[in-house]
C-alpha positions in Angstrom: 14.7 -66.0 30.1 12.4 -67.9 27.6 13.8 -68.4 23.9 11.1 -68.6 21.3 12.5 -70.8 18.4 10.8 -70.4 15.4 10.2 -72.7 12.9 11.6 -72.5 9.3 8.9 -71.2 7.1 8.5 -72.4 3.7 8.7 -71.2 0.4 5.1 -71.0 0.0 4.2 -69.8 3.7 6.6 -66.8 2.7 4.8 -65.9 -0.5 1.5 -66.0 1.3 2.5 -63.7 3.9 4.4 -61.1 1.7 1.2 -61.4 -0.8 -1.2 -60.5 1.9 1.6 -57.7 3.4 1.7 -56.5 -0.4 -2.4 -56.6 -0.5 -3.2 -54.5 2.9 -0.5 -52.2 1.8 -2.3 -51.8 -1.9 -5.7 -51.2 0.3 -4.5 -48.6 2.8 -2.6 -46.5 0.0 -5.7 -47.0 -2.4 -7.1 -43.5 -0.7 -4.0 -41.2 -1.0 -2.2 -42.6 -4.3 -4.0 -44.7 -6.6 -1.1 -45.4 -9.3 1.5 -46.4 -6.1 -1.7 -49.0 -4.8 -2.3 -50.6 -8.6 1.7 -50.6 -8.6 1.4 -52.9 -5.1 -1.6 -54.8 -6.3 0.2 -55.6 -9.5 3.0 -57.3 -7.4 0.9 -58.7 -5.5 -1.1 -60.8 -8.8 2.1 -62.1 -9.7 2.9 -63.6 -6.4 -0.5 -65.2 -6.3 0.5 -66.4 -9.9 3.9 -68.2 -7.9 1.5 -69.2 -4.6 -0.9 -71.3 -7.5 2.3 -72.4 -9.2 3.6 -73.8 -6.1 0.0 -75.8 -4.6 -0.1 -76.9 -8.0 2.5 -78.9 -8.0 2.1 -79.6 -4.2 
């Protein structure tokens, strides 16, 4: 039986991939409910606010 350890992601790796998540969600629900995919892509600004934040100072 093969365990696959994963590695610890960072702080920043986690925002990425929640922003992107956040992003294709906004996309796909763009179609069927406009004020639910501003709602997302809203979210999704500020996180790219904290992902700047965080290379900034990287």
């Amino acid at each position: 039986m093969f365990y696959w350890w994963s590695k610890d992601k960072t702080d920043l790796q986690k925002l990425q991939k929640r922003y992107c998540r956040l992003i294709k969600n906004a996309y796909n629900l763009a179609i069927k409910d406009k004020e639910k995919s501003d709602l997302l892509h809203e979210e999704a600004n500020k996180i790219l606010t904290e992902i700047k934040k965080m290379e900034h100072r990287a």
